[in-house]
CHARMM internal coordinates of N, CA and C (Angstrom, degrees):
IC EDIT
DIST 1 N 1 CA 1.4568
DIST 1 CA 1 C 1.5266
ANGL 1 N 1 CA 1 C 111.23
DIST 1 C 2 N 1.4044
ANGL 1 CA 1 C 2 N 102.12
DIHE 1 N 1 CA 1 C 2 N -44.88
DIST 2 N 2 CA 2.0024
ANGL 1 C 2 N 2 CA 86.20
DIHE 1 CA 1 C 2 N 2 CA -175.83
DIST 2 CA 2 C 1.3109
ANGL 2 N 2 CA 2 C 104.92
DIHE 1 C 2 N 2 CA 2 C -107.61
DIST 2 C 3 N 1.2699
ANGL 2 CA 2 C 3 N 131.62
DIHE 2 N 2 CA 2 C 3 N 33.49
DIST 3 N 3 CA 1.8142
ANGL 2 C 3 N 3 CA 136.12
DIHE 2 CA 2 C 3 N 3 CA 137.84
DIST 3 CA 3 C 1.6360
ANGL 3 N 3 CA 3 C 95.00
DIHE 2 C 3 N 3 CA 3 C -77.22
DIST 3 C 4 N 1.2657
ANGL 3 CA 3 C 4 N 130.56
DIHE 3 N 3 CA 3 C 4 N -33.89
DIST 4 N 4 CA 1.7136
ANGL 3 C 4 N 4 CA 120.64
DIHE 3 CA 3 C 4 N 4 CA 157.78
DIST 4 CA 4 C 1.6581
ANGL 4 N 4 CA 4 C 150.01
DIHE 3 C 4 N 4 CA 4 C -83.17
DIST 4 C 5 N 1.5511
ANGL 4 CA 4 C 5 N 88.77
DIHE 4 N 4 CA 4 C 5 N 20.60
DIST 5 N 5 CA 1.3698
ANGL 4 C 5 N 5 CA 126.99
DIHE 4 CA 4 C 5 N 5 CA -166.90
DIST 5 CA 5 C 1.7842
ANGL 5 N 5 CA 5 C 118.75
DIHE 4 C 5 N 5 CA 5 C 62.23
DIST 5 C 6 N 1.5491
ANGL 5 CA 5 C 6 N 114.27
DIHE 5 N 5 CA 5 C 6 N 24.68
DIST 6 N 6 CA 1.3514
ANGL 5 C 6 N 6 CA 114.04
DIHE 5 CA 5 C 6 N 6 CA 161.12
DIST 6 CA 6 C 1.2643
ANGL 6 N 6 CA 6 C 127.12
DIHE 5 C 6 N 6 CA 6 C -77.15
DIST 6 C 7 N 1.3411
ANGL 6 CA 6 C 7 N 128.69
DIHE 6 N 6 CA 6 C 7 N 123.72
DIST 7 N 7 CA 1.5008
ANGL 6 C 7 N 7 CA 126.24
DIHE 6 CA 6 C 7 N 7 CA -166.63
DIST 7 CA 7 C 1.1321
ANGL 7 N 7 CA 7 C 83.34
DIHE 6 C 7 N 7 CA 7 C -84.79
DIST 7 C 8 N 2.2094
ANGL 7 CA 7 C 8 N 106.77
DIHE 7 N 7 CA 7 C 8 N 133.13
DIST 8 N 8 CA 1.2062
ANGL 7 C 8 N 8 CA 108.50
DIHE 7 CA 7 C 8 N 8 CA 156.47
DIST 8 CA 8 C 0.9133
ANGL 8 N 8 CA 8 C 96.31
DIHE 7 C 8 N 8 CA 8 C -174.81
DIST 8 C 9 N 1.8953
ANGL 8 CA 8 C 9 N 125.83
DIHE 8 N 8 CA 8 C 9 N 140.02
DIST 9 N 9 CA 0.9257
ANGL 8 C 9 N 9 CA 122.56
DIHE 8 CA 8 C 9 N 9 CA -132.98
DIST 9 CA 9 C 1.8955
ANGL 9 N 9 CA 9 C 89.22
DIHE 8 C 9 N 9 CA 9 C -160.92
DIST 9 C 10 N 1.4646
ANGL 9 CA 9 C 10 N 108.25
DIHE 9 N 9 CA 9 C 10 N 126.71
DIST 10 N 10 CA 1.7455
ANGL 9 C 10 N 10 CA 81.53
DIHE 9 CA 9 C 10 N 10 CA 169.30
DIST 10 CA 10 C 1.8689
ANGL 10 N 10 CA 10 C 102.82
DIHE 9 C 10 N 10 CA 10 C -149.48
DIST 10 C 11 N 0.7749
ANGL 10 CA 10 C 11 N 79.15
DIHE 10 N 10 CA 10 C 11 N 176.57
DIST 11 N 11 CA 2.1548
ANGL 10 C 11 N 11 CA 107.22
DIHE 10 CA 10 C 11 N 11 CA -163.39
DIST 11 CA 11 C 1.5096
ANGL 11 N 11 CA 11 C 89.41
DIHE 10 C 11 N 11 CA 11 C -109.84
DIST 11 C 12 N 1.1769
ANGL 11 CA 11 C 12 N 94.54
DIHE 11 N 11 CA 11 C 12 N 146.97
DIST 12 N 12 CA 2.1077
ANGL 11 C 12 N 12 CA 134.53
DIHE 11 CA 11 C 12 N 12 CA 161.61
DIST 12 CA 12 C 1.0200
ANGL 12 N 12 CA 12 C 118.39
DIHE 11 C 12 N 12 CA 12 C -140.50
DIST 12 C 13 N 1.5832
ANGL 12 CA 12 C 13 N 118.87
DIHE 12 N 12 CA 12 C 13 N 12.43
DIST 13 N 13 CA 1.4161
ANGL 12 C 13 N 13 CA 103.05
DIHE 12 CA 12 C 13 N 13 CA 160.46
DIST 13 CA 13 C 1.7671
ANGL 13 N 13 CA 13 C 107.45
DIHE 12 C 13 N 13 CA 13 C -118.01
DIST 13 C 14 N 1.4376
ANGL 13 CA 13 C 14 N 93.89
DIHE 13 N 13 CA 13 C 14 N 61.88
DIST 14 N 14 CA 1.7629
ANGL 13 C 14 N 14 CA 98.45
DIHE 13 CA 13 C 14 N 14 CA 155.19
DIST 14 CA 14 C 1.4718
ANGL 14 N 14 CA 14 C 115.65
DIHE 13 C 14 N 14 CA 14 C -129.45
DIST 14 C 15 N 1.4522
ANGL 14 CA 14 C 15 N 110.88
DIHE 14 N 14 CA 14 C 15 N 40.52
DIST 15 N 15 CA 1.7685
ANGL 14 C 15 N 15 CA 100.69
DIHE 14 CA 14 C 15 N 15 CA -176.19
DIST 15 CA 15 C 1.2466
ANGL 15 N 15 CA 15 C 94.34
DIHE 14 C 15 N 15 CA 15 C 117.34
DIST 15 C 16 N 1.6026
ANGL 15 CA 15 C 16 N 95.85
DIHE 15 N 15 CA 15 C 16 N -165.48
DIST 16 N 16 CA 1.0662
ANGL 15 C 16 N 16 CA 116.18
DIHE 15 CA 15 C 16 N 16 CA 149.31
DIST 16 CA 16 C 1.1530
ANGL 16 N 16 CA 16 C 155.00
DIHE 15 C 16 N 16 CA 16 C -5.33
DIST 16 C 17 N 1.8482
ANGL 16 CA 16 C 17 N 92.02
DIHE 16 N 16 CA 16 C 17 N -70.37
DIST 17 N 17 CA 1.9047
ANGL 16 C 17 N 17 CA 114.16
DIHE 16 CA 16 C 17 N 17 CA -160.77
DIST 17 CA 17 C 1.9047
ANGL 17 N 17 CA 17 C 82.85
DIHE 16 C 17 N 17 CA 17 C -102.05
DIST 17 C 18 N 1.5410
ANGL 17 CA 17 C 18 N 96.90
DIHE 17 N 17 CA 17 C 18 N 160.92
DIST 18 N 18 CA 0.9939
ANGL 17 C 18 N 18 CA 98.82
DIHE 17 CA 17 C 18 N 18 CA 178.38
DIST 18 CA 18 C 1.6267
ANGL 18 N 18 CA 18 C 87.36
DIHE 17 C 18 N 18 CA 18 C -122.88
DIST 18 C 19 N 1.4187
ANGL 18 CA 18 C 19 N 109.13
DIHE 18 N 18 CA 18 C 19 N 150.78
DIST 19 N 19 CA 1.6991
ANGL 18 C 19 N 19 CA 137.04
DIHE 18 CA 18 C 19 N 19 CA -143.16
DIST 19 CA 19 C 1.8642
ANGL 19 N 19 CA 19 C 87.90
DIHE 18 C 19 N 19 CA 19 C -111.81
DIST 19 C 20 N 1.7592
ANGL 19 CA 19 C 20 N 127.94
DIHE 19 N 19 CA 19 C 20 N 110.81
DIST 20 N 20 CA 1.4085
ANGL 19 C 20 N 20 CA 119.06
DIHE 19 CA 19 C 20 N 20 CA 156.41
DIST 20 CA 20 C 1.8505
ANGL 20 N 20 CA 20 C 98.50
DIHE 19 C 20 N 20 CA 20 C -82.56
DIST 20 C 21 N 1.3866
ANGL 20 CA 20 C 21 N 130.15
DIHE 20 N 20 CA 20 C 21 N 150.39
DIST 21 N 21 CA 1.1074
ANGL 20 C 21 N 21 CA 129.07
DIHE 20 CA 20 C 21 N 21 CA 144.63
DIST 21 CA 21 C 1.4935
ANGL 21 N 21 CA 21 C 120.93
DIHE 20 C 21 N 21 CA 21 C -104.98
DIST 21 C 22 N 0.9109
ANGL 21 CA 21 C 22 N 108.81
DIHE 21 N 21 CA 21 C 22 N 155.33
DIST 22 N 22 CA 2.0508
ANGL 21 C 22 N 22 CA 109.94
DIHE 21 CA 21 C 22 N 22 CA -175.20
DIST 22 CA 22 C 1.8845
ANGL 22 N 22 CA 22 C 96.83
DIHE 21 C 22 N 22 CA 22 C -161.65
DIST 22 C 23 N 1.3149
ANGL 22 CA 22 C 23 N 96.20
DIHE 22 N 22 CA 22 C 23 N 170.17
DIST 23 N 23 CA 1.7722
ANGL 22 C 23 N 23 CA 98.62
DIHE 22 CA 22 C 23 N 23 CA 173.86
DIST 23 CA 23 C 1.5038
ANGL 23 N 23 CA 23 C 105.03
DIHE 22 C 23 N 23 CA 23 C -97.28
DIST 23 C 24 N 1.4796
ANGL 23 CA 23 C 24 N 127.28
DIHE 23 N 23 CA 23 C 24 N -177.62
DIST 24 N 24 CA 1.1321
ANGL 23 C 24 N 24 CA 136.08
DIHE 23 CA 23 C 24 N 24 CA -143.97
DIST 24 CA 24 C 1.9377
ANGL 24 N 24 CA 24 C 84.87
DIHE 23 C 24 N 24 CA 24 C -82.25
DIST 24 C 25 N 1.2738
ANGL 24 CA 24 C 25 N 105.25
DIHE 24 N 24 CA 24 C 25 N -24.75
DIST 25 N 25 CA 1.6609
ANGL 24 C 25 N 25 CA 112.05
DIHE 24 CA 24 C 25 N 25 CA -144.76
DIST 25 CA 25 C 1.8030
ANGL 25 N 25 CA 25 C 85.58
DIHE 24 C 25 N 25 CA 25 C -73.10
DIST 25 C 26 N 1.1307
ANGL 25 CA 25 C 26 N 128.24
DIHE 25 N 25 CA 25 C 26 N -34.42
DIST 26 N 26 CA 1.2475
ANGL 25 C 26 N 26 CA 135.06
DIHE 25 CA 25 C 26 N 26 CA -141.86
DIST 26 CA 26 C 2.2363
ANGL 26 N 26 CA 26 C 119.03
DIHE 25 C 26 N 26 CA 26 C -119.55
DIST 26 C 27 N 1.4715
ANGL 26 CA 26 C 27 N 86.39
DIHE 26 N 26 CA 26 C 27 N -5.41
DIST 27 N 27 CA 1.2118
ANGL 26 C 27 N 27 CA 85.04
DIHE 26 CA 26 C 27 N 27 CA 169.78
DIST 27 CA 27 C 1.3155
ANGL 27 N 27 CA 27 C 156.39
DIHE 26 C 27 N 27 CA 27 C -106.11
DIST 27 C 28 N 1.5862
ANGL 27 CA 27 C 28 N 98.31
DIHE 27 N 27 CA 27 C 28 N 22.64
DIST 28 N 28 CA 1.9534
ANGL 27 C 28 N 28 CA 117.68
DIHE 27 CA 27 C 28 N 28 CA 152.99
DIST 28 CA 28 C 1.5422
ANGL 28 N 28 CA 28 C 75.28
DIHE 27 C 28 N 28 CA 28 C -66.70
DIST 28 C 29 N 1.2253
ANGL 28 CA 28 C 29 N 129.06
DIHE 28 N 28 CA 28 C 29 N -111.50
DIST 29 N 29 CA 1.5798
ANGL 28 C 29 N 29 CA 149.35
DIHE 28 CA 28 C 29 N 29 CA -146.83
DIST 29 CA 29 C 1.5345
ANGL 29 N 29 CA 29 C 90.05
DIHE 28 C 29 N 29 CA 29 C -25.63
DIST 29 C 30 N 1.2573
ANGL 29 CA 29 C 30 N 141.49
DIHE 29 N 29 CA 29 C 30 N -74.67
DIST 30 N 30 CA 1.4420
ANGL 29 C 30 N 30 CA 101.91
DIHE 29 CA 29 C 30 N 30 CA -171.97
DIST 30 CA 30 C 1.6572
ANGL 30 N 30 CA 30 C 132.30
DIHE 29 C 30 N 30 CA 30 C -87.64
DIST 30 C 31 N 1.1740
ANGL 30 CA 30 C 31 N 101.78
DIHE 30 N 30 CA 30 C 31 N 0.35
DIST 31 N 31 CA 1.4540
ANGL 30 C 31 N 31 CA 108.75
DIHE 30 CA 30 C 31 N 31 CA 161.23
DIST 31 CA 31 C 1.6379
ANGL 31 N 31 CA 31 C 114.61
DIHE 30 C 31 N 31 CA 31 C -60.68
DIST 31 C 32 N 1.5435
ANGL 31 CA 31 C 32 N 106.16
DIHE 31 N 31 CA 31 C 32 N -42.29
DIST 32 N 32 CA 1.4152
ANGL 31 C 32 N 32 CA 93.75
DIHE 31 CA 31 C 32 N 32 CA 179.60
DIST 32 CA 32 C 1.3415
ANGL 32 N 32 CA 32 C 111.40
DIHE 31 C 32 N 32 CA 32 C -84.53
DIST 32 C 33 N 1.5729
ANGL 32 CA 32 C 33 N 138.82
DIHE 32 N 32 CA 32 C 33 N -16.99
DIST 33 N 33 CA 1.1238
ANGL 32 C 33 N 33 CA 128.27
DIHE 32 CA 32 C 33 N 33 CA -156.49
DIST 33 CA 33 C 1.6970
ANGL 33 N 33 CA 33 C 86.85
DIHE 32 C 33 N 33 CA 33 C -89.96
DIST 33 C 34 N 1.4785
ANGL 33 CA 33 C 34 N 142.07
DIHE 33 N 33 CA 33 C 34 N -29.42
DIST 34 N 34 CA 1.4116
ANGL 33 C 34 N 34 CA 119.67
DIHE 33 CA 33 C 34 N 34 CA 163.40
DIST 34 CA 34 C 1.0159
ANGL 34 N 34 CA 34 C 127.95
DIHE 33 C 34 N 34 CA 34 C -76.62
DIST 34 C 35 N 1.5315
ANGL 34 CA 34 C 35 N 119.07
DIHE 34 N 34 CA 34 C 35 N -11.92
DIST 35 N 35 CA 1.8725
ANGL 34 C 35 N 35 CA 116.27
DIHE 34 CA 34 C 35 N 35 CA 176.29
DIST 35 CA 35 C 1.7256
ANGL 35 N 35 CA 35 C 89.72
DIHE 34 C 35 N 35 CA 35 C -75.00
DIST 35 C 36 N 1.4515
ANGL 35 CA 35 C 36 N 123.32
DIHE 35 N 35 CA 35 C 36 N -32.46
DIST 36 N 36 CA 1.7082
ANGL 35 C 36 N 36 CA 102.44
DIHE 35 CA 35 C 36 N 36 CA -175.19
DIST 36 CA 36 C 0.9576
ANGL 36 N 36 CA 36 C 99.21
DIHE 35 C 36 N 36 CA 36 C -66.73
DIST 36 C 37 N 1.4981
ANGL 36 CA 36 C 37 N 173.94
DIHE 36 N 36 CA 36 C 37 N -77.73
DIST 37 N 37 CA 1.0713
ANGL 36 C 37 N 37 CA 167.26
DIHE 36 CA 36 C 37 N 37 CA 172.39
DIST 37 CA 37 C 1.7876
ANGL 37 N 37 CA 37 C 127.28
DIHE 36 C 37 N 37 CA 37 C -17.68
DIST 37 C 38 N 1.5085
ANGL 37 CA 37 C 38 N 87.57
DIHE 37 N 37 CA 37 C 38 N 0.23
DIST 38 N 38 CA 1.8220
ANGL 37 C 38 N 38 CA 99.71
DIHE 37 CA 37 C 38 N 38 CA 176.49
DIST 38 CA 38 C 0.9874
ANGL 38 N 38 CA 38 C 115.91
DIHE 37 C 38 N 38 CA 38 C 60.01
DIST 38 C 39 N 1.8121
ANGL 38 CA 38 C 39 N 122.66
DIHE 38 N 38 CA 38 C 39 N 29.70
DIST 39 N 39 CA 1.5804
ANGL 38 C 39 N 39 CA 111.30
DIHE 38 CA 38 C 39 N 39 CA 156.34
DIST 39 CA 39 C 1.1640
ANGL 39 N 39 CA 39 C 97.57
DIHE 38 C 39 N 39 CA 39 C -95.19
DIST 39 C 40 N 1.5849
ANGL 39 CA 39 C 40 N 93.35
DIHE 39 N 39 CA 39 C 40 N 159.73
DIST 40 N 40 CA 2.0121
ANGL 39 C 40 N 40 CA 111.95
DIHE 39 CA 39 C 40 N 40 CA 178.41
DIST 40 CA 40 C 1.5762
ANGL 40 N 40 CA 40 C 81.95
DIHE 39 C 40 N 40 CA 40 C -75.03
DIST 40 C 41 N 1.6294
ANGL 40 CA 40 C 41 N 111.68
DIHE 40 N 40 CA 40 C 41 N 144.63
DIST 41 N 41 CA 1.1523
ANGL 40 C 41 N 41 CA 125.40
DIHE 40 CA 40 C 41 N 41 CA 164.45
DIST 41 CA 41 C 1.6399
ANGL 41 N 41 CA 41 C 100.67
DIHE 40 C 41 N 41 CA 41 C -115.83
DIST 41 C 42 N 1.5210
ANGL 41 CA 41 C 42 N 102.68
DIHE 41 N 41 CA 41 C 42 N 157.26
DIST 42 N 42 CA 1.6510
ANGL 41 C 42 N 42 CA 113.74
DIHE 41 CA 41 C 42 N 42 CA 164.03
DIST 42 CA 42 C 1.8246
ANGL 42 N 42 CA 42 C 101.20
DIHE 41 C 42 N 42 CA 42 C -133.09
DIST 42 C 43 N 1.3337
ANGL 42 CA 42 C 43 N 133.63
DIHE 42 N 42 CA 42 C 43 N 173.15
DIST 43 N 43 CA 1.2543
ANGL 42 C 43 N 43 CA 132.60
DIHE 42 CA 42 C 43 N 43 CA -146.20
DIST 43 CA 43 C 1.9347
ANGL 43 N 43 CA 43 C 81.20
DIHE 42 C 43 N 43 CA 43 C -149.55
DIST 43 C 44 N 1.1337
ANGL 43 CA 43 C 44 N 112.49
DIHE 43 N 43 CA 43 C 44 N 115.72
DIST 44 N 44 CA 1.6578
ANGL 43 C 44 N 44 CA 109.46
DIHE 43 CA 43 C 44 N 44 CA 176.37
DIST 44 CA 44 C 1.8468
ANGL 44 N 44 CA 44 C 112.23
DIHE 43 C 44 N 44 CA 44 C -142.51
DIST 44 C 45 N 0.7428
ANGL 44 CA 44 C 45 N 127.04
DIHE 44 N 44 CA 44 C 45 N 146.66
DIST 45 N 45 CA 1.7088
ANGL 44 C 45 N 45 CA 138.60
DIHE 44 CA 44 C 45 N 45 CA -133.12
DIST 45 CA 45 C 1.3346
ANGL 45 N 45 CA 45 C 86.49
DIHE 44 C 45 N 45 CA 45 C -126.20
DIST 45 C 46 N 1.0766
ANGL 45 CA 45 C 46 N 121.71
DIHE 45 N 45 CA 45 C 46 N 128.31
DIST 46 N 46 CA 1.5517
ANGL 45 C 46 N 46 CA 127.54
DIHE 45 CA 45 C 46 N 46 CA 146.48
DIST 46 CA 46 C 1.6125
ANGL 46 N 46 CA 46 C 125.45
DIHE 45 C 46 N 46 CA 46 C -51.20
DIST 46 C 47 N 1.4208
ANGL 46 CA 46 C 47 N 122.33
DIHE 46 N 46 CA 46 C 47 N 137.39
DIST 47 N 47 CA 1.2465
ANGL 46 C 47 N 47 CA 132.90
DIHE 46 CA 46 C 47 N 47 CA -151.99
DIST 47 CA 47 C 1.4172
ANGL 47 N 47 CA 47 C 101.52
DIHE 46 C 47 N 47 CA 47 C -73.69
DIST 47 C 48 N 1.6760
ANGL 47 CA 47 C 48 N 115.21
DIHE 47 N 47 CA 47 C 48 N -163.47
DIST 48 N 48 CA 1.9207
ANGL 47 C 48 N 48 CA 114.75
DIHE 47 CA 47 C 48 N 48 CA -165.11
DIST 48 CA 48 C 1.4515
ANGL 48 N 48 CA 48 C 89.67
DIHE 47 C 48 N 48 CA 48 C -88.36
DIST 48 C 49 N 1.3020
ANGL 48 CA 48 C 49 N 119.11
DIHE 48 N 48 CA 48 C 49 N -160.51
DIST 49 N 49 CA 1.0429
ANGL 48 C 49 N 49 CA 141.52
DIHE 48 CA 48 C 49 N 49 CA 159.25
DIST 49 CA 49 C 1.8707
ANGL 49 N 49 CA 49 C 123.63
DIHE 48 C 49 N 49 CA 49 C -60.35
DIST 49 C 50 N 1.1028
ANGL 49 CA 49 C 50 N 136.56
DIHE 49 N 49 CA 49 C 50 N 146.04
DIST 50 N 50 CA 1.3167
ANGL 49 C 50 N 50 CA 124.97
DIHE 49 CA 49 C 50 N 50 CA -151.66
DIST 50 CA 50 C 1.9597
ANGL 50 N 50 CA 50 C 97.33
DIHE 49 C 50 N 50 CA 50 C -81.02
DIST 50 C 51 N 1.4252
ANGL 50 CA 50 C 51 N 130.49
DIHE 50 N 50 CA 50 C 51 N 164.85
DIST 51 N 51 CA 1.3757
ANGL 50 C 51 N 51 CA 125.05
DIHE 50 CA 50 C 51 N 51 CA -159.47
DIST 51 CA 51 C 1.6295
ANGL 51 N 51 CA 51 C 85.91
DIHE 50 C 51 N 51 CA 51 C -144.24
DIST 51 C 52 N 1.1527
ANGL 51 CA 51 C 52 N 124.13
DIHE 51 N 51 CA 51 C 52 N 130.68
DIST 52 N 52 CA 2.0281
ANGL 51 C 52 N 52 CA 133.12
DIHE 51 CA 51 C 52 N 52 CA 147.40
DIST 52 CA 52 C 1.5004
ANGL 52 N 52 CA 52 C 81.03
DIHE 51 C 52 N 52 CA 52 C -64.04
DIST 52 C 53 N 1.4160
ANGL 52 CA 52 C 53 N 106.64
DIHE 52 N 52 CA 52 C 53 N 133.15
DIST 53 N 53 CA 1.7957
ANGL 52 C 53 N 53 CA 121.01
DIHE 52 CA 52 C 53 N 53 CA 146.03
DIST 53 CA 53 C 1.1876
ANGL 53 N 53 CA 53 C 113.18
DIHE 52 C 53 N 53 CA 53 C -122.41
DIST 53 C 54 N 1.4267
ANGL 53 CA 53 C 54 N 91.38
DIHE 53 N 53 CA 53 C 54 N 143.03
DIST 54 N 54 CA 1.5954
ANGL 53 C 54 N 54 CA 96.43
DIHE 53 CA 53 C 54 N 54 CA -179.37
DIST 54 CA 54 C 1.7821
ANGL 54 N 54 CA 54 C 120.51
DIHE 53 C 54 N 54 CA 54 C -64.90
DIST 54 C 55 N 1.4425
ANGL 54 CA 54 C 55 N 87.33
DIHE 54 N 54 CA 54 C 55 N 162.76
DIST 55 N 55 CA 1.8279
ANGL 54 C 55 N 55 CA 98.08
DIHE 54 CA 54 C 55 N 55 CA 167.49
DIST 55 CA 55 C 1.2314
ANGL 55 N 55 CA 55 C 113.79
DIHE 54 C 55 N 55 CA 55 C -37.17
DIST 55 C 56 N 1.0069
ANGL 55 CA 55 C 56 N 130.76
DIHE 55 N 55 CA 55 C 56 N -41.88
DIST 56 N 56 CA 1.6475
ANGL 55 C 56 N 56 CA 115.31
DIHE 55 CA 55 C 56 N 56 CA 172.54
DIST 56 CA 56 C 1.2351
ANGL 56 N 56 CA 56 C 142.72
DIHE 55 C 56 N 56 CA 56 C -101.11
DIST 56 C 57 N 1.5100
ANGL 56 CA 56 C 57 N 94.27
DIHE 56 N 56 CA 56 C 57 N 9.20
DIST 57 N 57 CA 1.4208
ANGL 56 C 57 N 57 CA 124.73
DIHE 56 CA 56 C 57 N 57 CA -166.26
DIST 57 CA 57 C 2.2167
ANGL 57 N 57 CA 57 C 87.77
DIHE 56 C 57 N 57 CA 57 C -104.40
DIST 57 C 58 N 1.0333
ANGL 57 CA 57 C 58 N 118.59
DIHE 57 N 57 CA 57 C 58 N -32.34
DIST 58 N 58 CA 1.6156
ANGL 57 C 58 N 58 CA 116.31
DIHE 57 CA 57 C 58 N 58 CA -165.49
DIST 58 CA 58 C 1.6479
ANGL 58 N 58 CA 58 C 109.23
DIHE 57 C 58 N 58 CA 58 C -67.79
DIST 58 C 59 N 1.1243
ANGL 58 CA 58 C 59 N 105.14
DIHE 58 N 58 CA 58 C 59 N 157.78
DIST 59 N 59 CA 1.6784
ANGL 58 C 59 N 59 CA 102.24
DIHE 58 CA 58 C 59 N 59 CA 177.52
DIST 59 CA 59 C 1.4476
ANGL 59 N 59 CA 59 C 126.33
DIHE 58 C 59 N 59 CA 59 C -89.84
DIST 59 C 60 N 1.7017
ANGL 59 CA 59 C 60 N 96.95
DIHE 59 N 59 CA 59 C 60 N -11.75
DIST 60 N 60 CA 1.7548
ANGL 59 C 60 N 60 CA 115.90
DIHE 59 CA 59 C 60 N 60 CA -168.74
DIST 60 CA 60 C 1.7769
ANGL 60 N 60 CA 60 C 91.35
DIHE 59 C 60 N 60 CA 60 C -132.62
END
COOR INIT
IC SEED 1 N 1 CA 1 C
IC BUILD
């Protein structure tokens, strides 16, 4: 994919699963180019913008 200028980029050091990254623009094209290869794929979005929570809102 990125010898065809698709950004994509992935990690093995989260466990298990190993992590593709790509931008929003590009991920039918590599979602499908690893389901052809017969891995189970899942599709996961980067989180909001970062938030201060309050004192009673924190977990620690």
């Amino acid at each position: 994919l990125r010898e065809e200028g698709v950004p994509a980029y992935f990690s093995t050091d989260t466990g298990a699963s190993v992590y593709v990254n790509t931008t929003a623009n590009h991920v039918d094209r590599v979602e499908a180019a690893i389901a052809d290869l017969g891995v189970e794929t899942r599709i996961w979005t980067v989180g909001g913008p970062a938030a201060v929570l309050d004192d009673d809102e924190a977990l620690f």
